[in-house]
LUMTINU-135111 format. One record per residue (C-alpha): x, y, z. Coordinates in steps of 0.5 Angstrom, whole numbers, plus 500, padded with zeros to 3 digits. Example, Ala and Ser with C-alpha at 12.3 -4.5 7.8 and 13.67 -1.06 7.14 Angstrom:
BEGIN
525491516527498514
This chain:
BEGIN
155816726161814731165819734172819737174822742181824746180827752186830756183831764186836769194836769197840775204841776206842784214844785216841791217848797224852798226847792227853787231859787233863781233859776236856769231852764228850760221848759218842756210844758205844753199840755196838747190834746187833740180828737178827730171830729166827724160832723154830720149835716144833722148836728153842724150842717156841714160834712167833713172830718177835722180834728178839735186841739186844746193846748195850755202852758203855763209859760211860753216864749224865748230868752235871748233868742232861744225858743224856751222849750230847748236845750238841756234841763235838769234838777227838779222835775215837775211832773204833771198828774194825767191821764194815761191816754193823753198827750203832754209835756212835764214842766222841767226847771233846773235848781242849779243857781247861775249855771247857764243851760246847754243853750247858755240860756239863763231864765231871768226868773224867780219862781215862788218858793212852793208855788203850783200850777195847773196846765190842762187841755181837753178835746171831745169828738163833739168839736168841744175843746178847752183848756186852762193854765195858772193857778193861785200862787204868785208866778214869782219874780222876772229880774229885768236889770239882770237880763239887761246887764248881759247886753252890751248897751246895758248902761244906755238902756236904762240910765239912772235905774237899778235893780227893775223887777217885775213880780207877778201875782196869780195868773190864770187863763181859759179858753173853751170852744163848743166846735158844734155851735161854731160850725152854726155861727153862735157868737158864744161858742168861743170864751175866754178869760184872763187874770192876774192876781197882782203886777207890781214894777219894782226899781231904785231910781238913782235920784231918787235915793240922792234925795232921800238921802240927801233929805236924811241928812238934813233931817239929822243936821236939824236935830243937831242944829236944835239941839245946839239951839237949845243949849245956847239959850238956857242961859238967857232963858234962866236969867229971865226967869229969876229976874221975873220972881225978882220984879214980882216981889218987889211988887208985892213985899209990904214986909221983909225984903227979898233977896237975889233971885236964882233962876233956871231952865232947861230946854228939850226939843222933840227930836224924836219924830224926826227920824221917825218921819223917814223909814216909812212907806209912802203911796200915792196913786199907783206907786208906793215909795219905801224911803228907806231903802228908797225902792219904788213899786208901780201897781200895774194891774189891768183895770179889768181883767180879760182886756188886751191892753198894754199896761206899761206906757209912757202914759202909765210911765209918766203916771206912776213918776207923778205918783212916786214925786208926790210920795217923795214931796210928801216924804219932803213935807213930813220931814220938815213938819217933823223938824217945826214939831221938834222945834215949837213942841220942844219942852222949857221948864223953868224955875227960881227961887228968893229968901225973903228976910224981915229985919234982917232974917230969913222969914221965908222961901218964895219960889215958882216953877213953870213949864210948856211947850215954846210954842205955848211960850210963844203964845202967852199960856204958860201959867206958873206954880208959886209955892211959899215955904215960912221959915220963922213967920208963919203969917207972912206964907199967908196970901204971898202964894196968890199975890205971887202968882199974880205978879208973875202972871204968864211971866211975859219977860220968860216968854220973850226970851224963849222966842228971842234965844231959842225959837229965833235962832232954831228956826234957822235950822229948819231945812224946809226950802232945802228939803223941797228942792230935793224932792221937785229936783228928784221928782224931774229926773225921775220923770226923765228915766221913767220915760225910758222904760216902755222902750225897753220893758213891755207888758201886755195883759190877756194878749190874744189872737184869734188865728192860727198865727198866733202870738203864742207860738209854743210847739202845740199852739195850733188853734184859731184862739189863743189866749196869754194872761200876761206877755212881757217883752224886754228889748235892747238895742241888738232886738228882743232880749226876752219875749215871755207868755204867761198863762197860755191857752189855745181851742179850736179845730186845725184846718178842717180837712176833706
């Protein structure tokens, strides 16, 4: 018996680099093949004419209400390669910038620069049908906040959240459907796949950027209150130190006499690495936390791909909020490390110096130097360098260097002053408990306003059907198996504000017909 058959090769689209930005569209993109099958008992056990149908589009769906697909387009024209005999529609997107189409419906969609896609749909006379829609470039990004900001509930939806994005990776979706070893029952005649390289959910929380502000902040008030900490107690810190070469030669003079000690110090907390704890990105689990522009990112991908899950729920919600206020309490903690750092790693250098005189004339100069870390003050290691300079008795520089250096010892006088007027006062101005309440306190609104996003923003990923009725409902969807990569829903208070597929695809015979 003759079969017919209409076959529709791969049809790609190639959008022209730096030619998109955000964009106001409408698309004109199914791919739709179709090929009259006549099945004899001999091959399918059944007779009968019906007609095998593929369709693919990279995207499908509605925006306020507009099917997408009406209404005027114009600009850059992404014109599928097919084959002469196959029915299809080119992927249409006007470069115009915030101009709304003649629809007044504005695609809240940013496509990749230089990004391409491929749509394809096949039929053979056999009852064989597939098709295949996405490719390996990123889809671009879906600016949810400024779809929102035309609804009139617009500041209820989401309180507490700007600038919410959903940027979406490579999508790629297939279907193929072997008609013959349907009509026989075989349970793998129909397959399906799905993918998405990468959905990640982008938003600025409110309190959030209170707390890291409000962290950076503190973190500048303690280097300033180190600082000032310092200068403070160089003062005491250099009397120390002179009185310290004062007891140790009188100690240890057996000939001449020592005369005033003069003391020094300068004291230099590391600053640095406190301003350098703010600005990183920090992760947890599945949200990453920039703190310094305070934007959080919440990794979605599905946990496997082909599954038809919903991917933003109030579980994952309340998930991605406890990993963000973990990064936040992180960011909190390695704050306040960096000030205690600052503040034990600060460098004290000391020093001083006495004449010592025999019979009333100068013999020689006894001087030290010593320096360390206040921590390593605190702890008793600091260990100084005594050097003797003989100015007219060459035997008096004889053993005063170790005898010195013994008297001084750690210099235990130097060690409690620099914990008494420095260490004391600067650990006052470690904002410690201050930096923690920020972080618990943002992590609790954060968990409030994240609960409210499934409500208003839904992602389900390898949306499926398995009937005519299908949840892609694009003028070529007719097939008994659909499948989306990607389904986002945005809704407001008056209803659907975008109903968004991405990466569709559709097999399987119409009716069959007598």
């Amino acid at each position: 018996m003759r079969r017919v058959g209409l076959a529709l090769l791969a049809a790609g689209v190639l959008l022209a680099p730096g030619a998109l930005r955000p964009v106001t569209a409408a698309w004109q993109e199914a791919e739709y093949a179709a090929a009259p099958v006549t099945v004899a008992p001999s091959d399918c056990s059944a007779t009968g004419l019906y007609t095998a149908s593929a369709a693919s589009a990279l995207l499908a769906g509605s925006v306020q209400g507009v099917p997408l697909g009406t209404g005027s387009t114009a600009g850059v024209v992404l014109g599928p390669r097919i084959d002469s005999a196959a029915l299809a529609k080119p992927l249409r997107t006007a470069d115009t910038g915030a101009v709304p189409t003649a629809s007044g419906t504005a695609l809240p969609l940013t496509l990749t620069s230089g990004g391409s896609w491929a749509q394809s749909a096949s039929t053979t006379g056999t009852g064989a049908s597939s098709a295949t829609a996405g490719g390996a470039t990123p889809l671009g990004v879906i600016d949810v906040s400024g779809l929102l900001a035309r609804s009139p509930s617009a500041t209820s939806l989401l309180p507490g959240l700007d600038d919410v994005r959903v940027e979406v990776g490579a999508p790629i979706a297939s279907a193929s459907l072997d008609g013959c070893a349907a009509g026989w029952g075989a349970a793998d005649a129909l397959s399906r796949s799905t993918a998405v390289g990468a959905l990640t959910l982008r938003l600025r929380d409110a309190a959030v950027t209170t707390a890291l502000d409000g962290i950076g902040t503190r973190a500048t008030g303690a280097a300033s209150a180190l600082a000032t900490a310092a200068t403070a107690a160089t003062g005491a810190v250099a009397q120390s130190a002179g009185d310290a070469l004062a007891t140790a030669l009188s100690g240890v003079l057996s000939v001449g006499t020592a005369g005033p000690s003069s003391g020094s110090a300068s004291i230099a907390p590391a600053t640095g690495g406190i301003a350098a704890s703010i600005g990183a990105v920090r992760s947890s689990g599945v949200a990453a936390l920039d703190t310094g522009s305070g934007a959080l990112a919440f990794d979605l991908r599905p946990a496997a791909a082909g599954v038809d899950a919903a991917v933003l729920t109030t579980t994952t919600a309340a998930a991605g909020a406890s990993a963000a206020g973990q990064a936040l309490q992180d960011q909190a903690t390695a704050t306040a490390a960096a000030v205690t750092s600052a503040r034990e790693g600060a460098l004290v250098t000391v020093g001083a110096s006495a004449t010592v005189s025999v019979t009333g004339v100068p013999a020689a100069t006894v001087a030290y130097t010593a320096s360390g870390s206040a921590a390593a003050w605190a702890a008793g290691t600091v260990m100084p360098t005594v050097t003797v300079t003989a100015l007219s008795l060459a035997t008096l520089q004889s053993g005063l260097v170790g005898a010195v250096t013994t008297a001084l010892g750690t210099l235990p006088g130097v060690a409690s002053s620099v914990a008494s007027a420095y260490l004391g006062p600067a650990a006052a101005a470690a904002p410690d408990s201050a930096l923690n309440a920020l972080a618990s306190d943002a992590a609790a609104a954060l968990r409030t306003d994240l609960a409210a996003v499934p409500g208003v923003v839904r992602l389900t990923a390898a949306q499926r059907a398995t009937d005519a009725a299908s949840s892609w409902t694009g003028a070529y969807s007719a097939g008994v198996a659909t499948q989306s990569a990607l389904r986002l829903t945005v809704r407001d208070a008056s209803g659907v504000r975008c109903d968004l597929f991405v990466g569709n695809v559709a097999v399987g015979p119409d009716r069959p017909r007598g």
